[in-house]
N, C-alpha and C positions, 0 to 999 in steps of 0.2 A: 799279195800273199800267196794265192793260186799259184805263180810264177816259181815265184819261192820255195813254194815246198815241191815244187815238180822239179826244180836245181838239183836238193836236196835230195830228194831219190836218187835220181841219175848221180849224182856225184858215191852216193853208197852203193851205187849199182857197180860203178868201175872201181871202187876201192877194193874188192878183192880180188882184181885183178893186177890193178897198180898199187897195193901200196906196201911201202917197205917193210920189213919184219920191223917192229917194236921190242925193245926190250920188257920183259914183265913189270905189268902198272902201267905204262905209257901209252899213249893211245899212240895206233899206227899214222906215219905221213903218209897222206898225199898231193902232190903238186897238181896244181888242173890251171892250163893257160886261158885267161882272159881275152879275147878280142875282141875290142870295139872299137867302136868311133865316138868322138868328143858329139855329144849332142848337137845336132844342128838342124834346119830345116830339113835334109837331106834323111837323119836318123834321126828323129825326137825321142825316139822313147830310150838312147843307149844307156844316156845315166839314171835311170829309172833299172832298165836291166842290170847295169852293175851295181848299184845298191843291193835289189835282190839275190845276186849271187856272193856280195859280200856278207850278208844277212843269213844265205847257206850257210855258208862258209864258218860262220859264227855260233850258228845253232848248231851244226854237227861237233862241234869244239867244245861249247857247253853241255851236250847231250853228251859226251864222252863216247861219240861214236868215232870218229877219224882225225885226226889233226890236220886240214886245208892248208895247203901254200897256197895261194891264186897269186900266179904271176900274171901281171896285164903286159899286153901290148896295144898299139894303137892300132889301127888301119885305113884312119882318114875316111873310113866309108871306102874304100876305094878295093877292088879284089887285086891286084897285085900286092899290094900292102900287105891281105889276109893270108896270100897263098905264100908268104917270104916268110910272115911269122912261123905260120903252120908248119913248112921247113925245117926253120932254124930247133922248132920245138920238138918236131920228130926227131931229130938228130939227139936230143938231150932224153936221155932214158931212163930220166927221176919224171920226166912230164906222163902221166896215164892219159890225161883227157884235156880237150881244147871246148871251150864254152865261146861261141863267137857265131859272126854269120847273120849279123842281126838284119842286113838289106839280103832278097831273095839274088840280085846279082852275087853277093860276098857270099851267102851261102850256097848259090851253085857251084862259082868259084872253088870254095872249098870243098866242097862234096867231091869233085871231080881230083884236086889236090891229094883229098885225103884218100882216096884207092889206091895210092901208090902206099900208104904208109898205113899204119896198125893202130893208128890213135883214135878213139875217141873222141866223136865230134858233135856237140848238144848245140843246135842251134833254137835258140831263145825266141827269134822273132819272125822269122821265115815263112809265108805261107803259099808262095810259087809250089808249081814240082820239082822236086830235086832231081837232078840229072839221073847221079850215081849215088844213090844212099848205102845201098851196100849194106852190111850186119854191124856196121859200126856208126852210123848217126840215127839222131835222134832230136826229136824236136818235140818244142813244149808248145807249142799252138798248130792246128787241125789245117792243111792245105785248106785254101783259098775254096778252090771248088768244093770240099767235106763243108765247110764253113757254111754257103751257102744250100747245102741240102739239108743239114742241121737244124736251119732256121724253116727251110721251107716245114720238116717234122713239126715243128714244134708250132709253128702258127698252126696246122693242119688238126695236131692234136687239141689246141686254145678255140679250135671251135672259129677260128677268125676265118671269114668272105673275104675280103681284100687286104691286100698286102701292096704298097709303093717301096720297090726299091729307088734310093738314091744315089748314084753313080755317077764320079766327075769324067769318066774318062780314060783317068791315069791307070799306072800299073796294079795301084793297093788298091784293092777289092775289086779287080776284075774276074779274078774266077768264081766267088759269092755272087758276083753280078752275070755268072754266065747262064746263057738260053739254055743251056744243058742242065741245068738244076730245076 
């Protein structure tokens, strides 16, 4: 839900940027590209995130705020994949905004893509640092490192003595797991 209605901002944020005049009565369009990857061990949460932004997408339609196209593409999890869509989408000048990025490789990937071009880039899932954010991305969950001084606040404030972090190793949640928090 959180997810969701954090889409649902950012998508009315760039709509008066992107979107086309509307005749009187109709709500204006906007196009915003979908990039994910099919669910896998690799991405679990993609179709979880494209639901939520089809769920945007829906409630701005019903709210009589904007009329959403979300075109998807795929990207296999893979950042060449992400940076050919992002391409092909910059080049079409109905697209305002690209929703994708959901592995921190796919979204540095694109971060660094999207300098070259004017779009709008919401990455959903991302909590690395991003290369090149630039004035045009934007993400719905707090760097890895924010993540974990967050938590350290809030145990601090809960009055709690001891805290056990658990940390496998891997790349997800090593900055929450870092000695510098």
């Amino acid at each position: 839900m959180r997810t969701r209605s954090l889409l649902a901002i950012l998508i009315v944020a760039v709509a008066s940027a992107g979107c086309s005049c509307a005749p009187a009565g109709s709500l204006p369009k906007l196009r915003v590209g979908v990039l994910l990857a099919h669910p896998t061990a690799l991405v679990p949460g993609a179709g979880a995130v494209g639901r939520g932004v089809t769920l945007a997408a829906a409630d701005l339609r019903t709210e009589k705020i904007v009329d959403v196209e979300l075109v998807s593409k795929e990207d296999n999890g893979k950042a060449d994949g992400a940076t050919t869509a992002l391409q092909s989408w910059s080049a079409d000048a109905s697209v305002a905004a690209v929703i994708g990025g959901l592995t921190d490789h796919t979204a540095n990937a694109l971060s660094v893509a999207r300098a070259r071009h004017s779009l709008v880039l919401i990455g959903p899932g991302s909590s690395a640092t991003i290369l090149k954010s630039g004035d045009y991305f934007f993400r719905t969950s707090l760097a890895g490192t924010l993540q974990g001084e967050a938590l350290a606040r809030h145990a601090m404030r809960s009055g709690w003595k001891r805290v056990t972090i658990v940390y496998d190793g891997g790349s997800r949640g090593s900055g929450a797991a870092s000695e510098d928090n």
